[in-house]
GUTI-211306 format. One record per residue (C-alpha): x, y, z; residue in three letters. Coordinates in Angstrom, 2 decimals, padded with zeros to 5 digits. Layout:
BEGIN
        px        py        pz   dopa
         X         Y         Z    ALA
...
END
This chain:
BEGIN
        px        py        pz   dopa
    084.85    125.17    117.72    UNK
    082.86    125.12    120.86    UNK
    081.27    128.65    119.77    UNK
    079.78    127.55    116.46    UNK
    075.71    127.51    117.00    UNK
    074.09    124.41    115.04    UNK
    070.62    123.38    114.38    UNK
    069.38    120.19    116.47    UNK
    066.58    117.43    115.20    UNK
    065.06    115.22    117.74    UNK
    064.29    111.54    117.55    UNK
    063.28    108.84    119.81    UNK
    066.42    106.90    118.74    UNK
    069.86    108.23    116.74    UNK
    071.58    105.20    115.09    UNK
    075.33    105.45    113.90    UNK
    076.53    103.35    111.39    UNK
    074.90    101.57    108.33    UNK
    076.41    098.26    108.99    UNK
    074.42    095.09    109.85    UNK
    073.59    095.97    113.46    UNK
    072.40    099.55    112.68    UNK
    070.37    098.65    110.51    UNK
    068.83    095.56    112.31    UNK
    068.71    098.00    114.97    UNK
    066.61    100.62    112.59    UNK
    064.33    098.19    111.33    UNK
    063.51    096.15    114.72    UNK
    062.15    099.40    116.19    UNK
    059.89    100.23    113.57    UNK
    058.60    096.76    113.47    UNK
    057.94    097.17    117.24    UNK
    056.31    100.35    117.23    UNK
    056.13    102.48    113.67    UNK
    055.57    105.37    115.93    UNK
    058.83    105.83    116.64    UNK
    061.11    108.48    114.71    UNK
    064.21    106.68    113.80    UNK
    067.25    108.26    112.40    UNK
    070.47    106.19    110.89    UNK
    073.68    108.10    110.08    UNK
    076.30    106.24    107.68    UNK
    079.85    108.43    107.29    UNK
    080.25    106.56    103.77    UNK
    079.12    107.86    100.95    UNK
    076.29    105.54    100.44    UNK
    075.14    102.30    102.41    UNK
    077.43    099.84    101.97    UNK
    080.22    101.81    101.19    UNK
    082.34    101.16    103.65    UNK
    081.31    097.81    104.49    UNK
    084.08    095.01    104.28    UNK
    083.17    091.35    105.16    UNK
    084.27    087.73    104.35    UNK
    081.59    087.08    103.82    UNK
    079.92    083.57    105.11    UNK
    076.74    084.70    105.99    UNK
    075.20    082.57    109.33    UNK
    071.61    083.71    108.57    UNK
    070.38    083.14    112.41    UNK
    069.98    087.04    112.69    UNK
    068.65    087.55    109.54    UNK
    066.00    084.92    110.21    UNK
    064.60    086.53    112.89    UNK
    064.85    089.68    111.96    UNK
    062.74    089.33    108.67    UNK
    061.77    085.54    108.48    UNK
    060.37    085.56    104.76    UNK
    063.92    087.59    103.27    UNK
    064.22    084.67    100.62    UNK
    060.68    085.77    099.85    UNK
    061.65    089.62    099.26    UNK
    064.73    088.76    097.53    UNK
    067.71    089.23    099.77    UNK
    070.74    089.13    098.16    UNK
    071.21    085.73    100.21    UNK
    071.63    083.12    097.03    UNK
    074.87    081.13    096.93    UNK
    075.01    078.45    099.67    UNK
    077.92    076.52    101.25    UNK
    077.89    073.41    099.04    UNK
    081.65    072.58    099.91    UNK
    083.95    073.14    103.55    UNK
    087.58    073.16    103.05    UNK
    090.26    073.35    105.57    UNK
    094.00    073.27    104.92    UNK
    097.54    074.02    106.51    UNK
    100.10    075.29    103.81    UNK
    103.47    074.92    103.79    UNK
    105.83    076.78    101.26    UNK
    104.65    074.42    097.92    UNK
    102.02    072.08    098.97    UNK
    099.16    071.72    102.10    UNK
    097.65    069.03    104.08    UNK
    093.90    068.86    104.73    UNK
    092.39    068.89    107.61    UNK
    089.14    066.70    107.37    UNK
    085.88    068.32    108.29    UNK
    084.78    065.51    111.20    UNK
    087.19    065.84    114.04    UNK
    085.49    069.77    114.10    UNK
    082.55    070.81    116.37    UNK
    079.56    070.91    114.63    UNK
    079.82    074.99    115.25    UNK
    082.45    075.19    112.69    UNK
    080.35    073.88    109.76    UNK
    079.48    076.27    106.90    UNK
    076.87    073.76    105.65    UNK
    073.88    075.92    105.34    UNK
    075.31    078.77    105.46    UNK
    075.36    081.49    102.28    UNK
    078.59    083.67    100.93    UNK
    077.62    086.73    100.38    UNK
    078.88    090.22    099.91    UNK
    077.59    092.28    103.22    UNK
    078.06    095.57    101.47    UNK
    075.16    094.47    099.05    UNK
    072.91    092.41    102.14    UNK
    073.18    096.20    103.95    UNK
    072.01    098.14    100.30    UNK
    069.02    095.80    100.80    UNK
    068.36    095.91    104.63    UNK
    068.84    099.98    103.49    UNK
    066.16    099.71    101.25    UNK
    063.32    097.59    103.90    UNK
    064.45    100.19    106.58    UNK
    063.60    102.68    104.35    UNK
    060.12    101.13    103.52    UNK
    059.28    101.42    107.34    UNK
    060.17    104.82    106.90    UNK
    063.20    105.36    109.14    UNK
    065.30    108.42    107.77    UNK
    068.69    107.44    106.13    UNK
    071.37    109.50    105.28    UNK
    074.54    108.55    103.97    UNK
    077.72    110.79    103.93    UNK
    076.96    112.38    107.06    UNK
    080.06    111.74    109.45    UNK
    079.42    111.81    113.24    UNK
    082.42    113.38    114.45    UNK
    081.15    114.33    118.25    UNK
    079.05    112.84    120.88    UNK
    076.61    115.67    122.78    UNK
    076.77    115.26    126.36    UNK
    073.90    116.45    129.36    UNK
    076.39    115.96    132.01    UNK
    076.84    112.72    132.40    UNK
    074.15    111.38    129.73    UNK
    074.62    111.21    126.12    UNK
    072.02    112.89    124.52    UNK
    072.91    112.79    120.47    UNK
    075.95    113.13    118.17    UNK
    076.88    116.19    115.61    UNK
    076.65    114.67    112.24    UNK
    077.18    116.46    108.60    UNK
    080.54    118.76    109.43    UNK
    081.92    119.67    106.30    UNK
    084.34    122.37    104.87    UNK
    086.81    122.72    107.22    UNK
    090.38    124.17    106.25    UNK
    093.65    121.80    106.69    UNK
    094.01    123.87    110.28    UNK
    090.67    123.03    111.45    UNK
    089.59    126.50    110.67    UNK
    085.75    126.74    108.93    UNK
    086.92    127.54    104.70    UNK
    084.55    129.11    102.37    UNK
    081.72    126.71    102.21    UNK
    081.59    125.71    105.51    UNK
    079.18    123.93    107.25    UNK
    078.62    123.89    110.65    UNK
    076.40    120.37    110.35    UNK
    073.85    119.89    113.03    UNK
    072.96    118.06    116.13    UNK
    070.82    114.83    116.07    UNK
    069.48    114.51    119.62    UNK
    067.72    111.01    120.91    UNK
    066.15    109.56    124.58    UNK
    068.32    107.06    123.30    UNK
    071.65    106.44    120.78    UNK
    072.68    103.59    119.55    UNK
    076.59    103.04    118.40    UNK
    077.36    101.17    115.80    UNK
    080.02    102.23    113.89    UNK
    082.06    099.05    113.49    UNK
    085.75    098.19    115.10    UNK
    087.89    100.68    117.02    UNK
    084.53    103.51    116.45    UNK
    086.07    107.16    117.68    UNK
    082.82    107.28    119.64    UNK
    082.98    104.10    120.64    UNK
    086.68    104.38    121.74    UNK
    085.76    107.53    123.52    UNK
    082.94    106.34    125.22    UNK
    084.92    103.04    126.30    UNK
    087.41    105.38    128.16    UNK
    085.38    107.82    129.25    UNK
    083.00    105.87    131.42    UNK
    085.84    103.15    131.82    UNK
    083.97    100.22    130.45    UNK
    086.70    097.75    129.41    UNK
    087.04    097.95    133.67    UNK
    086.99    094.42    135.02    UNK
    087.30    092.67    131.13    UNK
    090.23    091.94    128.90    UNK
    091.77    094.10    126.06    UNK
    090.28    094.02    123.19    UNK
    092.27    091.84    120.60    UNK
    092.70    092.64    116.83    UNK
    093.07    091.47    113.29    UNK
    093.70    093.19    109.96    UNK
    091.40    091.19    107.60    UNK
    092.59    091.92    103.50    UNK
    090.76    091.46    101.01    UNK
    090.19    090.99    096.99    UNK
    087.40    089.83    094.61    UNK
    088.58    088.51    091.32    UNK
    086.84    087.44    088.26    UNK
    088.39    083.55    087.59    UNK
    087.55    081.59    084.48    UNK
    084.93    079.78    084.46    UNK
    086.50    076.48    084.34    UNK
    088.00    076.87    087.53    UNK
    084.44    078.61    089.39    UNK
    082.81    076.22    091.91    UNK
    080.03    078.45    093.30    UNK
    079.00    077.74    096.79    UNK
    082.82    076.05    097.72    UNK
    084.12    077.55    100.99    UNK
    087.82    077.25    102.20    UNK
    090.14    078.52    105.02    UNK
    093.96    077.65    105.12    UNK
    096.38    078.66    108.28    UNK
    100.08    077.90    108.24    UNK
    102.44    079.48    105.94    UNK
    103.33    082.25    104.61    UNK
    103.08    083.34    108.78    UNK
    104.82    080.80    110.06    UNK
    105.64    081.76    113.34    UNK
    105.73    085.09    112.98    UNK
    102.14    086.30    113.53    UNK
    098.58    084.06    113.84    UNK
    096.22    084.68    111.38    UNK
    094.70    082.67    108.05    UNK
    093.02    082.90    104.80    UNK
    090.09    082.57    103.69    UNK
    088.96    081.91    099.73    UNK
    085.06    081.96    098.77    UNK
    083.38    081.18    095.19    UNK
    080.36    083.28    094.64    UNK
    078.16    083.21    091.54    UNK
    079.01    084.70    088.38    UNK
    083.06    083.74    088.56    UNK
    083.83    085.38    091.48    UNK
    086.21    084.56    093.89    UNK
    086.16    086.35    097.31    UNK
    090.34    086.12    098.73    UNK
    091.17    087.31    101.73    UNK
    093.92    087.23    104.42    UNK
    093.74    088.30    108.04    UNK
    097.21    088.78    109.91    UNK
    096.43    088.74    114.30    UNK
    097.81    092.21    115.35    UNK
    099.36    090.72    118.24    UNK
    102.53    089.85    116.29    UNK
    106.01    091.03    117.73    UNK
    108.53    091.49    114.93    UNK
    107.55    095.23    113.75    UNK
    109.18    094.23    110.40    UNK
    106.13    092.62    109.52    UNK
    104.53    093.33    106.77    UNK
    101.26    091.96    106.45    UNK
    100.08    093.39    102.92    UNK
    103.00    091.63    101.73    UNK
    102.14    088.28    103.48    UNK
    098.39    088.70    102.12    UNK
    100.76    088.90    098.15    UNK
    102.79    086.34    099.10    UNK
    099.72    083.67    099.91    UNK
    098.65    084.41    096.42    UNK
    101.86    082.60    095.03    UNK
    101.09    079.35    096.81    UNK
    100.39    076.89    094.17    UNK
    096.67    075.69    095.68    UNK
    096.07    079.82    095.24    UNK
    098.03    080.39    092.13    UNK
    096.54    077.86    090.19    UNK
    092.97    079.31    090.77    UNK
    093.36    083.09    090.05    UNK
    096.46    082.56    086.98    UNK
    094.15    084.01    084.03    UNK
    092.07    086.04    086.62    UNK
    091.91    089.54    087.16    UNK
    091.44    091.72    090.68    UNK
    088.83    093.85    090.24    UNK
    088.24    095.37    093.86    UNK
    090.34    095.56    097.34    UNK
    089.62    096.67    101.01    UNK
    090.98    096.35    104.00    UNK
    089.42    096.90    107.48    UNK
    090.45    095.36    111.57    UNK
    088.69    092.70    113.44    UNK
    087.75    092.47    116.51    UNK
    088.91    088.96    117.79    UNK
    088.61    089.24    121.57    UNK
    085.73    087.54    122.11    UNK
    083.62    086.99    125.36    UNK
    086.20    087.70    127.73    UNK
    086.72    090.98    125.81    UNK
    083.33    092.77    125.83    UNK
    083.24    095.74    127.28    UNK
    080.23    096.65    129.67    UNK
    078.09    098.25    126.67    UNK
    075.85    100.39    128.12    UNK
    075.85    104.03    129.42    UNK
    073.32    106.53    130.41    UNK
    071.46    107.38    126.87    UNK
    073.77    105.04    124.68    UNK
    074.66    101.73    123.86    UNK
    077.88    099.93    121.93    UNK
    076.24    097.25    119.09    UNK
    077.93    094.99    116.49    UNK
    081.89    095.65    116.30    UNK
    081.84    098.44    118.45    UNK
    081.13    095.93    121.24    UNK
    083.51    092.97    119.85    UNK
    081.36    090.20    119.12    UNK
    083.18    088.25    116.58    UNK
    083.39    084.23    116.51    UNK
    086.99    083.61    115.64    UNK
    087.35    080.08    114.79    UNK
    084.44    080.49    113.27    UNK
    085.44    083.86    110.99    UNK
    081.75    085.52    111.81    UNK
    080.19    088.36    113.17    UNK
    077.56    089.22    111.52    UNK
    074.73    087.31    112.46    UNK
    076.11    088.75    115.86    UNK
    075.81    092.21    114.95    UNK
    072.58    091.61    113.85    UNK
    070.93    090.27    116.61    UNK
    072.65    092.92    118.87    UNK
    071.01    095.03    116.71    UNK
    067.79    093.39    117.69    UNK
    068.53    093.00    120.91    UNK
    069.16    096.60    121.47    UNK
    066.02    097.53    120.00    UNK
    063.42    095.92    121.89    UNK
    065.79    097.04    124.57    UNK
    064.99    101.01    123.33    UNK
    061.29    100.49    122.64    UNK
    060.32    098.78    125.98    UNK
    061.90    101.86    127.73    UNK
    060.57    104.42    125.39    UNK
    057.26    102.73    125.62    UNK
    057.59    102.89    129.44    UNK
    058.25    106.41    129.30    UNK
    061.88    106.36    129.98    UNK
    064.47    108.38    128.51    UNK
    068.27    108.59    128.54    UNK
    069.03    106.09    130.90    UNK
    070.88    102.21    130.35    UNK
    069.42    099.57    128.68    UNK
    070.52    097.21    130.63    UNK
    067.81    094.87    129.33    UNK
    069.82    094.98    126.38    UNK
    073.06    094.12    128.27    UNK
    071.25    091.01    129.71    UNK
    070.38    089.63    126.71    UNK
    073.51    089.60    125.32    UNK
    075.37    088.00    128.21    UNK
    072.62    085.58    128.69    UNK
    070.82    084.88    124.85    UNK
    072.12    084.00    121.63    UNK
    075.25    085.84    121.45    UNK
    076.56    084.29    124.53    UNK
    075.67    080.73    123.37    UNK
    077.74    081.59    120.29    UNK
    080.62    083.50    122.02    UNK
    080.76    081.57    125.21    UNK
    082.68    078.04    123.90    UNK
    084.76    079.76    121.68    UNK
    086.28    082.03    124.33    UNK
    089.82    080.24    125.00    UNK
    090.61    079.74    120.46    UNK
    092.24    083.25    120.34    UNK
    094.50    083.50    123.97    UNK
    095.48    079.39    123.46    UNK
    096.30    080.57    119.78    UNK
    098.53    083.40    121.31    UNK
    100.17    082.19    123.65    UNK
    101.09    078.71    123.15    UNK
    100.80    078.72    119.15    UNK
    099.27    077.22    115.98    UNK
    099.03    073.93    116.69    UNK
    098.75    073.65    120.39    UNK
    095.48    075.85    119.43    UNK
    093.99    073.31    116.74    UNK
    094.37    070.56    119.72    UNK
    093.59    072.37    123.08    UNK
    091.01    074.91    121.61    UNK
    089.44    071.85    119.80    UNK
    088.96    069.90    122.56    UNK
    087.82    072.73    124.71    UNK
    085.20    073.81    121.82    UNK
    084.07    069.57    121.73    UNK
    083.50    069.53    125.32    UNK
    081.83    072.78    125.53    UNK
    079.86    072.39    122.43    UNK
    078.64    068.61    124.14    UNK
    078.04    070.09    127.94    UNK
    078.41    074.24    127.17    UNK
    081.07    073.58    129.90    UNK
    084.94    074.91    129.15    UNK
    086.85    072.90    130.48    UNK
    089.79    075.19    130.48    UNK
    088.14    077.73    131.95    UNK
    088.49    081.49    130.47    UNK
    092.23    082.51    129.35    UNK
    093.25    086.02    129.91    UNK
    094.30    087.85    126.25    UNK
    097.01    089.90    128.42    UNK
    098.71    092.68    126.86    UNK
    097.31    095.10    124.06    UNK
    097.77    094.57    120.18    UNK
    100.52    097.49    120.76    UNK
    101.96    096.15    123.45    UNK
    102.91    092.96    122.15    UNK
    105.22    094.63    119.72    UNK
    108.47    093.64    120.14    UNK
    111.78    096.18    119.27    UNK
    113.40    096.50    115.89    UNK
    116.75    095.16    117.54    UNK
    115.50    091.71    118.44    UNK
    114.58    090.48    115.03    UNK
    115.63    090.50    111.09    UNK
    114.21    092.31    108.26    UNK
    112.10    090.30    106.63    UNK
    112.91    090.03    102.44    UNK
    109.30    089.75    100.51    UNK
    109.15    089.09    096.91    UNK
    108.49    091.77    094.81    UNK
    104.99    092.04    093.38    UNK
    104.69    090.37    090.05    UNK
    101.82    092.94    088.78    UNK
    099.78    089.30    087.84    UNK
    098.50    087.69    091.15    UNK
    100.39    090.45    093.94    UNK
    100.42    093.99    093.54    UNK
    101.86    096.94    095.09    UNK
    100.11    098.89    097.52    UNK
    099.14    102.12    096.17    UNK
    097.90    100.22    092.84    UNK
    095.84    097.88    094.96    UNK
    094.19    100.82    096.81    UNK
    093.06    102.29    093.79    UNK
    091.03    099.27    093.36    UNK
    089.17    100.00    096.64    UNK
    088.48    103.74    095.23    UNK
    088.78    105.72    097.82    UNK
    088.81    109.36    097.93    UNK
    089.29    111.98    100.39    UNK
    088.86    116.01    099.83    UNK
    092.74    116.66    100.44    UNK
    091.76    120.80    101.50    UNK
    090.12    119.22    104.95    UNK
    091.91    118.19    108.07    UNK
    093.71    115.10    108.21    UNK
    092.00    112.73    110.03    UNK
    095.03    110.58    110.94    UNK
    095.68    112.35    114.34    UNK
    099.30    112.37    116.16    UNK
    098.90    113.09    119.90    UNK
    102.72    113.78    119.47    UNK
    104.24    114.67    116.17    UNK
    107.90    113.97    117.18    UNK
    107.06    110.37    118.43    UNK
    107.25    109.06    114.60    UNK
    110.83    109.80    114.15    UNK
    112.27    110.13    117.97    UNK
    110.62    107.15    119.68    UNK
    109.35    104.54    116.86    UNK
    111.61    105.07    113.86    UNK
    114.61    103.77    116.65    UNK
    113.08    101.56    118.39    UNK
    110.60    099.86    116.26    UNK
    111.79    100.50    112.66    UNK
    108.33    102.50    112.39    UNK
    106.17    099.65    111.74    UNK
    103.23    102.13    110.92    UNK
    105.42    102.02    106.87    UNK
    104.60    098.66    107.09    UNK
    101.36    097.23    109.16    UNK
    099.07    100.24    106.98    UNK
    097.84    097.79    104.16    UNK
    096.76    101.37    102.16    UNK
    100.48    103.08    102.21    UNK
    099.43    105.95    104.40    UNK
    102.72    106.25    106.09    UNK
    106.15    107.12    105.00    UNK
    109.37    108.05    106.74    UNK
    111.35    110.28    103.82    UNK
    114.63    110.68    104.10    UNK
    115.75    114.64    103.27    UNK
    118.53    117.04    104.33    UNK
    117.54    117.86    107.39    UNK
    116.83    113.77    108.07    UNK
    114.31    111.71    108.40    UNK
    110.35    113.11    108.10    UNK
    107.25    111.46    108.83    UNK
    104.74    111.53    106.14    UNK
    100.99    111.04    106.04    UNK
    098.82    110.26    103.13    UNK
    095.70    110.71    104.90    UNK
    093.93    110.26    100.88    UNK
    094.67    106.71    101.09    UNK
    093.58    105.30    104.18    UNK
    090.37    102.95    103.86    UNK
    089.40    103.34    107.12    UNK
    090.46    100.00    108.19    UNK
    091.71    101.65    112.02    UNK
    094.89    099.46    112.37    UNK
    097.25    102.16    112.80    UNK
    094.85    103.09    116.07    UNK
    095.22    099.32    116.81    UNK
    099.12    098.59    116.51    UNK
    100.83    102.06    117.01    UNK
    103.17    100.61    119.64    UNK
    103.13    104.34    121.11    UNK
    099.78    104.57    120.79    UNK
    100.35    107.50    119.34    UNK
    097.61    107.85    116.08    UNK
    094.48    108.69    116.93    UNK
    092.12    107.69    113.94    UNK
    088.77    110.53    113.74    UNK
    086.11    110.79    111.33    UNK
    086.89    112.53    108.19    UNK
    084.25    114.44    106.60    UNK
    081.27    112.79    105.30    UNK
    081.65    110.48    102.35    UNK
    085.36    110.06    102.28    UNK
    087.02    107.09    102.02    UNK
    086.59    103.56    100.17    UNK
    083.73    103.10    097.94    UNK
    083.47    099.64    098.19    UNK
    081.00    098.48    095.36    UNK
    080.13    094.78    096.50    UNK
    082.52    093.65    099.64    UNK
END
């Protein structure tokens, strides 16, 4: 495709993504200097689309990005009037009480929210400083000046199922900036190209990884306590993977449910869609949602390494924000007010050099502040939760990682130090011989549901004519290497049903269903060949999420 001639816009700055640290990014420059020509590409189908949170909402970001947002009506109402903690067991739970916690891990004064609708709103103030939006325009390459990048070619649309250009093909075009910002959430393709290209995980830990599930149901009213907050860890996971809940009441007798399973887990018979169904039968869960109904889903992955896992984040003419850079508080279950003031950070990062008549180089102002400001003080005494968590277990975790998080949190000393994550999220995946199938209850159609019936409820859609978008660096690996070895665990850890092994005459075949995948990038995550290379498909494809 190297032949095909496109048209080219220039700007001083080329965001991608629509998420919270795009758009902080967007807005922060125009605030700085209004001069500036700003452009913000989103590959869903509108803003907000694809954006899957919790959500509790720490508003430090938002606060200094626009101080008076209560003022202009953010969609920032419901606040944490109740902070729950529990560890289940198969038919009851013990709490945990809130004051043996650092103060870090209160939600008191924090908001729930649904991100998707604070992004529609950040959206429409970027908009009113007159950056250019436009949804539905995939950026499926970065442009290159030898070793600088210089833009990204957005809009690509009518290609054949061979990659060849069909009958209403078009060629999209190049957006070119002195300076482009990433931000296209966890495990990015330009992100993950740009990581391995200019090696900059070199000298930092793996990135770690969660798959974070979630539903909103409507719940009777009698049962809706707006503004209550709880988490629960313990069963159904057990032992065989980290991870939690979470379970938020919003206004208008909605309950946000989710369940994130840590994609460092070894037995490949895992099935963590089916662990998110099973948590729903726990009686504390049950008992809220029976005479409920689900009325959305989503799935997306986490990024859970932490400090020790950021990458260096800046290259010659671009720079990683938000997710794309990993700055996620675990034990704290928040990002966003981390994404945002990356966002910020980047931005007065971009301006000062534009303003100073640079172009194309590293903002490595921006680096600084985010190993040195806010971000670190967040990041910083949090660093040891995860590896403690993974390598010595639940509970050793709640005691060690406590302590550690106290004395830090008193001092902003660790006193263990930084742990080392080790191996990769595929890595740590153990072979099909060393464990048991795992037996999960079949979904009752009432608080679990199948897969494919689920995904409907996170409508998604996908133009089936185009090139999948799900690609396999080696088709026979499927069936040769991970179907013996593994059990293909792909069947199982995709919580949309993209993946099948069918059985037919000729024997097993490996199946993709590119149309259902919600773009959640665990199969590029956990393939324990990393063998799946997730790409962009065409602009506007994929989950239409309407409030997550």
């Amino acid at each position: 495709m190297s032949e095909i001639e496109r048209e080219s816009m220039d700007y001083d700055v080329v965001i991608v993504g629509g998420g919270p640290s795009g758009l902080s990014a967007a807005i922060r420059l125009k605030q700085l200097n209004p001069a500036l020509s700003v452009v913000l590409l989103e590959k869903g189908s509108e803003i907000g689309a694809h954006i899957l949170s919790g959500a509790v909402l720490d508003t430090s970001g938002l606060d200094r990005l626009i101080p008076d947002w209560k003022d202009k009506g953010a969609p920032v109402a419901t606040e944490v009037k109740e902070d729950n903690f529990y560890i289940l067991g198969p038919h009851g739970q013990v709490r945990v009480p809130n004051w043996p916690m650092p103060p870090l891990m209160s939600n008191h004064g924090k908001y729930i929210v649904s991100m998707g609708n604070v992004c529609r709103w950040l959206a429409a103030e970027a908009e009113a400083l007159e950056v250019e939006i436009f949804p539905g325009m995939a950026c499926s390459q970065l442009v290159y000046e030898g070793e600088r990048v210089v833009g990204v070619v957005a809009g690509e649309m009518g290609l054949n199922a061979d990659g060849t250009p069909g009958p209403a093909y078009e060629p999209g075009m190049e957006l070119r900036g002195k300076y482009v910002l990433i931000c296209e959430g966890v495990r990015g393709s330009l992100a993950k190209e740009l990581i391995a290209k200019y090696d900059l995980s070199a000298g930092h830990e793996p990135q770690k990884f969660g798959l974070g599930m979630k539903e909103i149901w409507e719940i009777e009213p009698s049962k809706a306590k707006p503004g209550t907050v709880t988490h629960t860890m313990g069963w159904p996971l057990g032992k065989n993977a980290g991870g939690g809940s979470f379970i938020y009441h919003l206004e208008g007798n909605q309950v946000l449910v989710g369940f994130v399973v840590h994609l460092n887990y070894a037995n490949p018979y895992l099935y963590p869609y089916m662990e998110f169904q099973r948590f729903k039968h726990h009686p504390l869960v049950a008992e809220l949602l029976e005479g409920g109904k689900r009325v959305a889903y989503g799935a997306r992955a986490i990024s859970e390494g932490g400090w020790q896992s950021i990458p260096k984040l800046t290259v010659p003419g671009a720079a990683l924000l938000g997710c794309s850079a990993g700055l996620v508080n675990v034990p704290r279950i928040k990002g966003n007010h981390n994404a945002m003031l990356s966002g910020i950070a980047a931005a007065e990062a971009a301006a000062a050099a534009i303003a100073a008549g640079r172009a194309g180089d590293e903002l490595t102002d921006y680096e600084a502040d985010l190993r040195s400001g806010p971000i670190a003080r967040d990041l910083k005494p949090v660093r040891n939760v995860k590896p403690l968590w993974s390598k010595l277990g639940l509970w050793a975790s709640l005691a060690l990682g406590g302590f550690d998080m106290w004395v830090a949190n008193l001092t902003g000393w660790n006193p263990l130090g930084t742990w080392k994550h080790g191996k990769t999220d595929a890595e740590a995946t153990g072979k099909a011989a060393d464990f048991q199938p795992i037996d999960y209850p079949k979904p009752d159609g009432k608080l679990s549901f199948d897969r494919l019936t689920n995904v409907a409820f996170s409508f998604t859609n996908h133009e089936e004519s185009q090139p999948c978008h799900l690609k396999l660096k080696d088709a026979s690996i499927p069936i040769s290497v991970n179907l013996p070895l593994y059990a293909e665990p792909a069947t199982r850890y995709c919580p949309a049903g993209v993946y099948e092994v069918l059985e037919g005459e000729g024997g097993p075949r490996f199946q993709i269903n590119f149309q259902n995948c919600v773009h959640c990038k665990t199969c590029d995550i956990k393939d324990p060949s990393q063998n799946i290379n997730w790409t962009t498909p065409q602009g506007g494809d994929g989950p239409n999420y309407p409030n997550m």
